[in-house]
PDB file of N, CA, C and O in Angstrom:
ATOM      1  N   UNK A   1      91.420 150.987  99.602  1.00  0.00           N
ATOM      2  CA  UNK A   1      91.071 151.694  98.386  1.00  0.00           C
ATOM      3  C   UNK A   1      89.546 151.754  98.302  1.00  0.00           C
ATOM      4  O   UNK A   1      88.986 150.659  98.327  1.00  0.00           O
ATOM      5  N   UNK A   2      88.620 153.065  98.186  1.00  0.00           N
ATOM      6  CA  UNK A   2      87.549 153.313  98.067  1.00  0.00           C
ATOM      7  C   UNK A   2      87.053 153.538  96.328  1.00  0.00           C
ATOM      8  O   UNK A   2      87.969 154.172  95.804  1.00  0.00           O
ATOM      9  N   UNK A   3      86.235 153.319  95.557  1.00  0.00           N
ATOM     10  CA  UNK A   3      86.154 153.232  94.690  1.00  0.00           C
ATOM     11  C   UNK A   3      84.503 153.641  94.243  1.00  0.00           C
ATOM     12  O   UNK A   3      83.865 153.101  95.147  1.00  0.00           O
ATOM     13  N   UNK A   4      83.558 154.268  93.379  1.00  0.00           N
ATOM     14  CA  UNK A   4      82.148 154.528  92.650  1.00  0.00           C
ATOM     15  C   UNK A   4      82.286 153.191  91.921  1.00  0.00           C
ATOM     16  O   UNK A   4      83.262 152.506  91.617  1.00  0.00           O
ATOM     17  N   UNK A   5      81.204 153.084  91.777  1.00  0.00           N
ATOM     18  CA  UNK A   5      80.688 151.840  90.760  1.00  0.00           C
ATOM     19  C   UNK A   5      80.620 152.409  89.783  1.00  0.00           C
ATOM     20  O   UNK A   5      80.663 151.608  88.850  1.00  0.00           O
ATOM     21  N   UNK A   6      80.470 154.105  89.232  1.00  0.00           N
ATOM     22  CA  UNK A   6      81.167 154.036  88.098  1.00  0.00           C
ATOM     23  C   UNK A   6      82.689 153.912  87.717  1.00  0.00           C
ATOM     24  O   UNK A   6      83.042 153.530  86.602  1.00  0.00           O
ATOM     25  N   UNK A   7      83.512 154.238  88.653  1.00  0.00           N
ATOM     26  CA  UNK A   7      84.926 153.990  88.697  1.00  0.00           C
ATOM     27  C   UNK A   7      85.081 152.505  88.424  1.00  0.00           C
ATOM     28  O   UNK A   7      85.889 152.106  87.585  1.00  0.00           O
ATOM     29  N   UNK A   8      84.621 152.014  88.846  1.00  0.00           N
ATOM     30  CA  UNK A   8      84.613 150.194  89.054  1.00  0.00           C
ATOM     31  C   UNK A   8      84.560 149.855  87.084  1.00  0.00           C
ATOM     32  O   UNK A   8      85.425 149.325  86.387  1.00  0.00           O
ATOM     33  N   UNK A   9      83.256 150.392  86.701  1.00  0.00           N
ATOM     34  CA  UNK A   9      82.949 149.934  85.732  1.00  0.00           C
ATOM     35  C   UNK A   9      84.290 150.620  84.454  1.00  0.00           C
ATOM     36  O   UNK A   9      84.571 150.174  83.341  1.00  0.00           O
ATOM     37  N   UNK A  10      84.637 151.341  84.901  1.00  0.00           N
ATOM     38  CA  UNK A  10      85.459 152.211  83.987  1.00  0.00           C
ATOM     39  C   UNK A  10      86.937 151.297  84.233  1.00  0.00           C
ATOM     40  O   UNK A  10      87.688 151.050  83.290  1.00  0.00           O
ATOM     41  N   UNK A  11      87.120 151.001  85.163  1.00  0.00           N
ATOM     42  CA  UNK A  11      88.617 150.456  85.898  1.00  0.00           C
ATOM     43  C   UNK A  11      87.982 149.129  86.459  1.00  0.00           C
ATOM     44  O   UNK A  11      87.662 148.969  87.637  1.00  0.00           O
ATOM     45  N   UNK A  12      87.863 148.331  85.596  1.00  0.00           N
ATOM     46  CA  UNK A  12      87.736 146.825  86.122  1.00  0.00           C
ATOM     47  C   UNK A  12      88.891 146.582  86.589  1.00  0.00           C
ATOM     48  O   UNK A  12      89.118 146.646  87.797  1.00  0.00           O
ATOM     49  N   UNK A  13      89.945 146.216  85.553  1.00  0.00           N
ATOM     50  CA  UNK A  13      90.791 145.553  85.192  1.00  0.00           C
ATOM     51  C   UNK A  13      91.902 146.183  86.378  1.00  0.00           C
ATOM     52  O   UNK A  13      92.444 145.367  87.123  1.00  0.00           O
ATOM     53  N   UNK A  14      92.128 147.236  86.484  1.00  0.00           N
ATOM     54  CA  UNK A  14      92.536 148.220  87.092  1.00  0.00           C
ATOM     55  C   UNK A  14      92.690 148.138  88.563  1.00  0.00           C
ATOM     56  O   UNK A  14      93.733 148.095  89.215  1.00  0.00           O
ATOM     57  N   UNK A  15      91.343 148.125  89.005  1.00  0.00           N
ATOM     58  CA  UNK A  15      91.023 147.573  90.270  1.00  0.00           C
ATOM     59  C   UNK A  15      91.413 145.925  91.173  1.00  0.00           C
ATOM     60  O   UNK A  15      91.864 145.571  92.262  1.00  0.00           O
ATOM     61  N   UNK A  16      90.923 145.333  89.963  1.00  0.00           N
ATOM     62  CA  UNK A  16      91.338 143.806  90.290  1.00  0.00           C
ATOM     63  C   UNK A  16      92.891 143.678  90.272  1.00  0.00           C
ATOM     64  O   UNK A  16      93.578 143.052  91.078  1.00  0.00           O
ATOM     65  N   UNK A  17      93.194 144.200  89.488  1.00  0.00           N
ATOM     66  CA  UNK A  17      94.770 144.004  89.472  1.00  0.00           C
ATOM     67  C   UNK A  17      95.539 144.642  91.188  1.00  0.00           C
ATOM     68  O   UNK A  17      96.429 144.023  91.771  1.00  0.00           O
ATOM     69  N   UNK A  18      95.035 145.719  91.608  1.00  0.00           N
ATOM     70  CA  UNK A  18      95.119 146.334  92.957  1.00  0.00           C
ATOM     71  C   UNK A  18      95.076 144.400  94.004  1.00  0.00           C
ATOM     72  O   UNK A  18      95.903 143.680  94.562  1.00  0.00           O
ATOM     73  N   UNK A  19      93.510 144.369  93.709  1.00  0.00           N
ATOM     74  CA  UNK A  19      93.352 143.572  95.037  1.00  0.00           C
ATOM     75  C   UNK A  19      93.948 142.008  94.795  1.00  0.00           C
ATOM     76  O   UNK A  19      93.822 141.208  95.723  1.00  0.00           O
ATOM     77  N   UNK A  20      94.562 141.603  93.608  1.00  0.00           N
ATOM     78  CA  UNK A  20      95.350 140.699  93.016  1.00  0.00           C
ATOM     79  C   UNK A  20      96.849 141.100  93.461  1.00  0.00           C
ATOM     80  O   UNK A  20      97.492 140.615  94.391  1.00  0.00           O
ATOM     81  N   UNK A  21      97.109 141.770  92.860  1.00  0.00           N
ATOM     82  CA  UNK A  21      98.565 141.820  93.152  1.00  0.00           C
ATOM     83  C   UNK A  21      99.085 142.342  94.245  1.00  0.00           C
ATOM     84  O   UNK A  21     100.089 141.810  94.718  1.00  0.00           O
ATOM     85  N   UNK A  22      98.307 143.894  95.091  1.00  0.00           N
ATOM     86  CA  UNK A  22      98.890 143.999  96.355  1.00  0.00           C
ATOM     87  C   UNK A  22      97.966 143.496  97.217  1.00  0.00           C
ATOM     88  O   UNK A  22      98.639 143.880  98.173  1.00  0.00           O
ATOM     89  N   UNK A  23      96.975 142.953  97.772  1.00  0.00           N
ATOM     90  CA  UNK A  23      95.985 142.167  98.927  1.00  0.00           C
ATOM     91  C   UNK A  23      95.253 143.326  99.078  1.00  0.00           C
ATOM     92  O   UNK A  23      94.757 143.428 100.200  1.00  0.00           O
ATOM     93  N   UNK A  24      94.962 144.467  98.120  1.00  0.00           N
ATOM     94  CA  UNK A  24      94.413 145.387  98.237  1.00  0.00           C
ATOM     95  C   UNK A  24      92.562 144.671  98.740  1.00  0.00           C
ATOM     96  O   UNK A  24      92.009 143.681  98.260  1.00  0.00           O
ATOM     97  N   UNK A  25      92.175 145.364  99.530  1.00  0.00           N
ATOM     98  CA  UNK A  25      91.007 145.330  99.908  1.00  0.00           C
ATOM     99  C   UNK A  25      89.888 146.521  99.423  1.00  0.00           C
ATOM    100  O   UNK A  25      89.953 147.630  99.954  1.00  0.00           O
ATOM    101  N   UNK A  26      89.007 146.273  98.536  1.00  0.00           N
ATOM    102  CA  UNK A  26      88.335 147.836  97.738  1.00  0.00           C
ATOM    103  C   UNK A  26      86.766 147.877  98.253  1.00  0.00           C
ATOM    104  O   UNK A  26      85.955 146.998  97.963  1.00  0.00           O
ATOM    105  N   UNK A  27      86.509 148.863  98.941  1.00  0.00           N
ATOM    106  CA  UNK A  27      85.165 149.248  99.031  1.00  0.00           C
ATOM    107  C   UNK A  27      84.423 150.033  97.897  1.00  0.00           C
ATOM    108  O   UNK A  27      84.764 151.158  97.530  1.00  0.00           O
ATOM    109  N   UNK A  28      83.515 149.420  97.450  1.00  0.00           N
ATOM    110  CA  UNK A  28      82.588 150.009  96.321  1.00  0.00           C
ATOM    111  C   UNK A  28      81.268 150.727  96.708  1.00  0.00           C
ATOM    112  O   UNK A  28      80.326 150.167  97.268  1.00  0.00           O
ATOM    113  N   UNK A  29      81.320 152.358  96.255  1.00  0.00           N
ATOM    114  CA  UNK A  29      80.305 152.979  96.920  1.00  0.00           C
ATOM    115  C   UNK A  29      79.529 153.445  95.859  1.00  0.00           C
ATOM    116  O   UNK A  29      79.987 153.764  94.762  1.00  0.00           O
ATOM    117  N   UNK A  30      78.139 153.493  96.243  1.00  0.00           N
ATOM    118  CA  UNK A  30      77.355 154.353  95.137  1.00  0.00           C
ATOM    119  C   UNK A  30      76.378 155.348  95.760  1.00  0.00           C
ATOM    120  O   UNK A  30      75.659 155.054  96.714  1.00  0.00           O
ATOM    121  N   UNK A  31      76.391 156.319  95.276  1.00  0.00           N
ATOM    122  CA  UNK A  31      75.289 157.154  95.965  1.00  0.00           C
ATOM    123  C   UNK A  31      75.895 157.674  97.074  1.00  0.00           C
ATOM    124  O   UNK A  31      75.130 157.877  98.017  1.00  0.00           O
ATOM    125  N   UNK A  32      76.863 157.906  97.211  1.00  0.00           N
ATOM    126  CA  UNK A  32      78.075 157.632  98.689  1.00  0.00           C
ATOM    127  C   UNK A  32      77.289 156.863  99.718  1.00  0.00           C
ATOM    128  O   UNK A  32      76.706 157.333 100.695  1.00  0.00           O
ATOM    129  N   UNK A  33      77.369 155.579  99.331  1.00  0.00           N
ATOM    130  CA  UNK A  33      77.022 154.088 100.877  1.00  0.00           C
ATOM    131  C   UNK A  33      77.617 153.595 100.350  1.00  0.00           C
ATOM    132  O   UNK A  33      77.775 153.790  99.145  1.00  0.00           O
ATOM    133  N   UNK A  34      78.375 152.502 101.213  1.00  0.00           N
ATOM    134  CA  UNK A  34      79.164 151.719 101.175  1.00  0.00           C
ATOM    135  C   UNK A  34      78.156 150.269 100.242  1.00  0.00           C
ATOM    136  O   UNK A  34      77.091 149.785 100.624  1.00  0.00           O
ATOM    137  N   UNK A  35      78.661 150.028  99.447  1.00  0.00           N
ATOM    138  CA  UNK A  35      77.560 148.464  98.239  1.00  0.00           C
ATOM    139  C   UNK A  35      78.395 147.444  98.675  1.00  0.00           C
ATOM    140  O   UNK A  35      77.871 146.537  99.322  1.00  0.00           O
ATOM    141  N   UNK A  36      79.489 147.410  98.471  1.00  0.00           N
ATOM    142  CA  UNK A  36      80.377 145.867  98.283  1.00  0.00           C
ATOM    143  C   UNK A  36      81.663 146.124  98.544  1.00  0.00           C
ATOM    144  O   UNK A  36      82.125 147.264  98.512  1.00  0.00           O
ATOM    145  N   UNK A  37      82.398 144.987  98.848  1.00  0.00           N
ATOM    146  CA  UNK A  37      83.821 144.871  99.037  1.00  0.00           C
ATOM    147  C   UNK A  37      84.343 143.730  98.155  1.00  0.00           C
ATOM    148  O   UNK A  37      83.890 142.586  98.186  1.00  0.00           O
ATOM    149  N   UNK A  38      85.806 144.348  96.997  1.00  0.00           N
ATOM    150  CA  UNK A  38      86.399 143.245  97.073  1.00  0.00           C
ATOM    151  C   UNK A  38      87.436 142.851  97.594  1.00  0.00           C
ATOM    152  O   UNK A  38      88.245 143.752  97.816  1.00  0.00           O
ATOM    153  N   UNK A  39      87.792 141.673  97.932  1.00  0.00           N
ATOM    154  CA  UNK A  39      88.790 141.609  98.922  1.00  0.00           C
ATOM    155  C   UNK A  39      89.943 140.203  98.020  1.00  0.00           C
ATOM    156  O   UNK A  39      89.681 139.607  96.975  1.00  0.00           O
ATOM    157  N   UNK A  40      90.802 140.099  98.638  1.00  0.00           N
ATOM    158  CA  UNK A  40      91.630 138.668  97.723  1.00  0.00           C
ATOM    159  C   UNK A  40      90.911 137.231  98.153  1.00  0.00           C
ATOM    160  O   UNK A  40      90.521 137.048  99.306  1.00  0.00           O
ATOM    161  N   UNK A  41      90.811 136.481  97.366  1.00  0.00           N
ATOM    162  CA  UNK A  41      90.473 135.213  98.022  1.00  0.00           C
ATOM    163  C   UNK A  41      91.698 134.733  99.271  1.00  0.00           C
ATOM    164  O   UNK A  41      92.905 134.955  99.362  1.00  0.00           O
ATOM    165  N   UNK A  42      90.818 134.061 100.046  1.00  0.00           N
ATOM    166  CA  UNK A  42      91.619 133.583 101.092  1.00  0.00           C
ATOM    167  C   UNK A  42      91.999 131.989 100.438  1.00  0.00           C
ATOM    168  O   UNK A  42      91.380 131.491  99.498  1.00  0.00           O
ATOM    169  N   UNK A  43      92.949 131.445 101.033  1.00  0.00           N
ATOM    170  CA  UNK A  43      93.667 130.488 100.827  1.00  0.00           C
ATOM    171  C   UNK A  43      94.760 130.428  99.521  1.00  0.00           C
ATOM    172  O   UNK A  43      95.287 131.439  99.058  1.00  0.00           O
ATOM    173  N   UNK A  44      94.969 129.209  99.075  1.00  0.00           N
ATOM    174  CA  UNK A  44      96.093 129.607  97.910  1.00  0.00           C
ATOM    175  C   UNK A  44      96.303 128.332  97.309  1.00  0.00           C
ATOM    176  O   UNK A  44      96.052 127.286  97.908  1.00  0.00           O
ATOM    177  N   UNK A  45      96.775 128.379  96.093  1.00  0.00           N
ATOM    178  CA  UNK A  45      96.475 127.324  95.405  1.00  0.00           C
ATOM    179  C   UNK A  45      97.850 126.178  95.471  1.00  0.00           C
ATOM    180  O   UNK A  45      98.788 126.526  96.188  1.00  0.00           O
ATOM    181  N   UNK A  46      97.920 125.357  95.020  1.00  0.00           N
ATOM    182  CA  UNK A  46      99.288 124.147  95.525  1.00  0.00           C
ATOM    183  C   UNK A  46     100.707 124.746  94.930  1.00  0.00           C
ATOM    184  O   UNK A  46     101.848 124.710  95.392  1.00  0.00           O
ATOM    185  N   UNK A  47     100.269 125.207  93.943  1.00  0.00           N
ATOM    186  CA  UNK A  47     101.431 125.840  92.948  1.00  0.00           C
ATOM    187  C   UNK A  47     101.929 127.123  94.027  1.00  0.00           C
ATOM    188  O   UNK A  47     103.097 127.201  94.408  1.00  0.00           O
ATOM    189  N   UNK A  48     100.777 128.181  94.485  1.00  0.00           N
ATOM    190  CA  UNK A  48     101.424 129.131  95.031  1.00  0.00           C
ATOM    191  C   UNK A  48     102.114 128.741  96.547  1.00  0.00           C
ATOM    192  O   UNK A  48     102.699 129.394  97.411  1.00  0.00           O
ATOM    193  N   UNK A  49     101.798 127.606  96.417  1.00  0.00           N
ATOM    194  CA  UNK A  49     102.531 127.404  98.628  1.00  0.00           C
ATOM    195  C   UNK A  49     103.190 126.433  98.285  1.00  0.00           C
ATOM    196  O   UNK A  49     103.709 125.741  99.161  1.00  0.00           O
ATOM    197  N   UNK A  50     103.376 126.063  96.713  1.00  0.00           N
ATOM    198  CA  UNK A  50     104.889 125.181  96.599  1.00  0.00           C
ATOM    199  C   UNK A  50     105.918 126.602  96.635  1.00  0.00           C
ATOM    200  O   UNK A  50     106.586 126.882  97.630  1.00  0.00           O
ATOM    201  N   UNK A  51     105.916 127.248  95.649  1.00  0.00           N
ATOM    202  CA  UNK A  51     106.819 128.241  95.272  1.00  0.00           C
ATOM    203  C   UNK A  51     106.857 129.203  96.229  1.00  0.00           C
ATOM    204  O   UNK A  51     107.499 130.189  95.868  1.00  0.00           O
ATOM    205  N   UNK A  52     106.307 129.280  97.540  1.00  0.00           N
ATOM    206  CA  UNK A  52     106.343 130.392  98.558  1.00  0.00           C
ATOM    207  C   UNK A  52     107.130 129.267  99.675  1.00  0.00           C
ATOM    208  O   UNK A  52     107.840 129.709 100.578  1.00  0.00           O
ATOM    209  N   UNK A  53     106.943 128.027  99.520  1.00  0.00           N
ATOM    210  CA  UNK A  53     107.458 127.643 100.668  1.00  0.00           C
ATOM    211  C   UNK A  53     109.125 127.090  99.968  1.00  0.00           C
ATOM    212  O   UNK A  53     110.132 126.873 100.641  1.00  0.00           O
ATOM    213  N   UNK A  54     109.019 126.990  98.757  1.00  0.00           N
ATOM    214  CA  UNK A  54     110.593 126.615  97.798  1.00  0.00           C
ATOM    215  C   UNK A  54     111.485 128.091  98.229  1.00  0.00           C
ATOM    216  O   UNK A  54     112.701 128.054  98.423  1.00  0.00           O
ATOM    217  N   UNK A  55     110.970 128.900  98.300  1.00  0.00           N
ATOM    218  CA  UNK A  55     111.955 130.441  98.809  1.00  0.00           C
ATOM    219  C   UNK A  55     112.458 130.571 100.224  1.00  0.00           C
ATOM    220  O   UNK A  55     113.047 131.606 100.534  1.00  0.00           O
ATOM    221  N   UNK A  56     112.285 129.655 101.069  1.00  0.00           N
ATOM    222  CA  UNK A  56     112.461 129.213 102.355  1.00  0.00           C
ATOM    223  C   UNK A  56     113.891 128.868 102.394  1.00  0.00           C
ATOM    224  O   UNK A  56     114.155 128.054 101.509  1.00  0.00           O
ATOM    225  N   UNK A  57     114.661 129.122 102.939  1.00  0.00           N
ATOM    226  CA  UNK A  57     115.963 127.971 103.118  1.00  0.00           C
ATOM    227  C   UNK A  57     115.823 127.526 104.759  1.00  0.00           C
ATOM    228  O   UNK A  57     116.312 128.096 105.734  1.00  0.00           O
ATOM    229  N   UNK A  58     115.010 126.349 104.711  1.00  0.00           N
ATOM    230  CA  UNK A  58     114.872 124.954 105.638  1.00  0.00           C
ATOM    231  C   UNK A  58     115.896 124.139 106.395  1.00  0.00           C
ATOM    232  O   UNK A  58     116.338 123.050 106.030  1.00  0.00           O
ATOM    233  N   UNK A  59     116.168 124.691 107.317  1.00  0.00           N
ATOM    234  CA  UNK A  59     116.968 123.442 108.320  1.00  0.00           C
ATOM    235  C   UNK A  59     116.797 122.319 108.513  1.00  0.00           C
ATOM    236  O   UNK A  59     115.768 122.266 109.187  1.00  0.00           O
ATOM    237  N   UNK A  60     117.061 121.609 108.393  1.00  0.00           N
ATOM    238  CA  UNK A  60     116.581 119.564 108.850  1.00  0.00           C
ATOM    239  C   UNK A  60     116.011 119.852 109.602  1.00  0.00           C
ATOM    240  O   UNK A  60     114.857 119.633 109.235  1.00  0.00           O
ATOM    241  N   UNK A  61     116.004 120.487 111.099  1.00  0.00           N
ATOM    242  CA  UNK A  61     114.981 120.488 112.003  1.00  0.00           C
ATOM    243  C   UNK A  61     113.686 120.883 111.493  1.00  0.00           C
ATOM    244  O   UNK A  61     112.590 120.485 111.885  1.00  0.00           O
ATOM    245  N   UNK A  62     113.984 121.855 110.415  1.00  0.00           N
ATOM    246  CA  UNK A  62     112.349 122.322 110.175  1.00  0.00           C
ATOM    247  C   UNK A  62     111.775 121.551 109.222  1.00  0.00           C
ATOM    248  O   UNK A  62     110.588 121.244 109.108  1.00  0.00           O
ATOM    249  N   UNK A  63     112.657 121.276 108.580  1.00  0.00           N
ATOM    250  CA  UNK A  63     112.089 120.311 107.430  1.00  0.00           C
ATOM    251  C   UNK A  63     111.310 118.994 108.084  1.00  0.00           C
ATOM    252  O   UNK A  63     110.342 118.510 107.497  1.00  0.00           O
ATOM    253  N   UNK A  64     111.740 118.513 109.193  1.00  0.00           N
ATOM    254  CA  UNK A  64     111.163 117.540 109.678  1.00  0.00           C
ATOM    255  C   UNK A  64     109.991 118.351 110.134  1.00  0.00           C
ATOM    256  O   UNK A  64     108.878 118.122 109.660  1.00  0.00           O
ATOM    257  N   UNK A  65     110.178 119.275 111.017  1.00  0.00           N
ATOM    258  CA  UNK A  65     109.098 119.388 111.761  1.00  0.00           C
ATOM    259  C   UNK A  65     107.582 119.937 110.794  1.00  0.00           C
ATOM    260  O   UNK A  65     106.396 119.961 111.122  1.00  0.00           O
ATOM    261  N   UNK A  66     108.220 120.295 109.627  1.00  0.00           N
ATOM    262  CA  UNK A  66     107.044 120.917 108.500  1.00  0.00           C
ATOM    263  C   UNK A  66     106.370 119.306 107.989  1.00  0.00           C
ATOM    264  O   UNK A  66     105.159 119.109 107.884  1.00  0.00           O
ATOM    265  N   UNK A  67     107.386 118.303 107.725  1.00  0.00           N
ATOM    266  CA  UNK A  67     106.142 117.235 107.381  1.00  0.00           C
ATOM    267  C   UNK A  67     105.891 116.532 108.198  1.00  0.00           C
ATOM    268  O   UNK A  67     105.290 115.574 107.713  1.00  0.00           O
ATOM    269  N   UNK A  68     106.053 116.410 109.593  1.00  0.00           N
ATOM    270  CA  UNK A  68     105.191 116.136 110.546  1.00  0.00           C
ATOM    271  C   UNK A  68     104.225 116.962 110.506  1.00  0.00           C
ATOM    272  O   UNK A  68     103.416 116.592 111.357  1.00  0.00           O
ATOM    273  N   UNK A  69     103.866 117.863 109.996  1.00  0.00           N
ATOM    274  CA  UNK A  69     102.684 118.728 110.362  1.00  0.00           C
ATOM    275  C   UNK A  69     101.773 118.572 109.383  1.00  0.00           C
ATOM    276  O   UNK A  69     100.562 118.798 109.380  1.00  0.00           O
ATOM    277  N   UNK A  70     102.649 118.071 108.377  1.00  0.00           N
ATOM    278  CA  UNK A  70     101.315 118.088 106.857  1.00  0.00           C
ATOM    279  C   UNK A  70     100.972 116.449 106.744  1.00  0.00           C
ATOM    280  O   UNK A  70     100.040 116.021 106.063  1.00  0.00           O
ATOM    281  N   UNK A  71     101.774 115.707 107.434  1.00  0.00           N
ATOM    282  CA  UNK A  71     101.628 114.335 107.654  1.00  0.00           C
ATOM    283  C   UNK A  71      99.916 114.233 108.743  1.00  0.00           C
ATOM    284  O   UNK A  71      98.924 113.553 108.481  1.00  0.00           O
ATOM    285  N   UNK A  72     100.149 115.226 110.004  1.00  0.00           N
ATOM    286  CA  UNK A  72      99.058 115.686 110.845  1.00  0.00           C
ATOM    287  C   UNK A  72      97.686 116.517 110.212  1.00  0.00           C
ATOM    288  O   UNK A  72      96.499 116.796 110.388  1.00  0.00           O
ATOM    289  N   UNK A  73      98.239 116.587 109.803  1.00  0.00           N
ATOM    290  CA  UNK A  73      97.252 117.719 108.342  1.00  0.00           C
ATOM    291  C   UNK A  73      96.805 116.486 107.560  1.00  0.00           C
ATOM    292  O   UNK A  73      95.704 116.025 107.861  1.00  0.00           O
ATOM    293  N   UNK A  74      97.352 116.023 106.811  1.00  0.00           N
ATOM    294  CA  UNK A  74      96.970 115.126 106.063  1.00  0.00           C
ATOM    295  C   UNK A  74      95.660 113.868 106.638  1.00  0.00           C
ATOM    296  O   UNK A  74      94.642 113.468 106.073  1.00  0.00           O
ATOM    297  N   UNK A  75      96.136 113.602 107.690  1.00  0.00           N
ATOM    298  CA  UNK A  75      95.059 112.780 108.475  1.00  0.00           C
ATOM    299  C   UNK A  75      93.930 112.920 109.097  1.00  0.00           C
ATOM    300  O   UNK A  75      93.153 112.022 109.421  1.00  0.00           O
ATOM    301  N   UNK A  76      93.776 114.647 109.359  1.00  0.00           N
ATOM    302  CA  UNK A  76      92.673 115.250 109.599  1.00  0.00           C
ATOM    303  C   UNK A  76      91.763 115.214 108.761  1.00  0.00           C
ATOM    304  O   UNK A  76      90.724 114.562 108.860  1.00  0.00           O
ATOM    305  N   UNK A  77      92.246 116.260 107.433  1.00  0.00           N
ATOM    306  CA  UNK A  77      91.486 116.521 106.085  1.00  0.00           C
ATOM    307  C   UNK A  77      91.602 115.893 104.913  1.00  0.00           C
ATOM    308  O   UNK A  77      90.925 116.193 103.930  1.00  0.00           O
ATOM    309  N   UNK A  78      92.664 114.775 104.941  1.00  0.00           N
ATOM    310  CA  UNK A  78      93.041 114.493 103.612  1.00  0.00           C
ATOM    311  C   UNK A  78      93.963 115.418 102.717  1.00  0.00           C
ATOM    312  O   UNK A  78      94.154 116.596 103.020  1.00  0.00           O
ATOM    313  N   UNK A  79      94.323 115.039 101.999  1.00  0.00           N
ATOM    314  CA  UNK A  79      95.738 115.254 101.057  1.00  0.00           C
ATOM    315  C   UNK A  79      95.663 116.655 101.473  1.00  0.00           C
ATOM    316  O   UNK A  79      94.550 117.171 101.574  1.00  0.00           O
ATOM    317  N   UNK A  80      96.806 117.384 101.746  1.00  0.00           N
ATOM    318  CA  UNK A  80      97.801 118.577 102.457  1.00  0.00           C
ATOM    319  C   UNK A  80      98.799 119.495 101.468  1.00  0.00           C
ATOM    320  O   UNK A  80      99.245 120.617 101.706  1.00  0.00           O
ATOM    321  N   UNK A  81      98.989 118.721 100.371  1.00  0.00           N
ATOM    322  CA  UNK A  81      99.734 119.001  99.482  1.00  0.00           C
ATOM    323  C   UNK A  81     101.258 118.250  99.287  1.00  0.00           C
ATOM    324  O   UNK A  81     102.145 118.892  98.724  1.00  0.00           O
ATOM    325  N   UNK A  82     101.440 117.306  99.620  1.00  0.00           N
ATOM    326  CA  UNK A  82     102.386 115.905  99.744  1.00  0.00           C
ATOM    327  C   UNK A  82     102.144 115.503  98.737  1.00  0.00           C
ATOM    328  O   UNK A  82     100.970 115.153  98.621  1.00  0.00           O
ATOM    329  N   UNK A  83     103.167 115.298  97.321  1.00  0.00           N
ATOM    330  CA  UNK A  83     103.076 114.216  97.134  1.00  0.00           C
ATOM    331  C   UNK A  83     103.206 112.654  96.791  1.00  0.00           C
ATOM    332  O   UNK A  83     102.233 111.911  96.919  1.00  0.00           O
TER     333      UNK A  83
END
């Protein structure tokens, strides 16, 4: 999605909601040049990769093999989301 910075200013809400809700990525132009991009934040918060990984239906095999990995995770960086 390409967008004017007066469009921007007119359609905040509008816009953000784009790169919020679909991973929309928006280039902001003025003067026709490219100024800025917004894009979604990367990563995700504990709440959203509880409830994305709760929609899963998990086999024992995977279930093991997922907290061996956050167990491995965990010891690298510290807390993984375990808790």
């Amino acid at each position: 999605m390409t967008v004017t910075t007066t469009e921007l200013a007119k359609h905040s809400k509008r816009v953000i909601d784009q790169v919020i809700n679909h991973g929309e990525v928006v280039e902001v132009r003025q003067c026709g040049r490219s100024v800025a991009e917004i894009r979604p934040k990367v990563g995700t918060t504990r709440q959203e990769l509880l409830r994305i990984l709760g929609r899963i239906r998990w086999t024992d095999a995977e279930s093991r093999e997922l907290k061996q990995a956050m167990d491995a995770a965990s010891a690298v960086v510290g807390y993984a989301g375990r808790d």
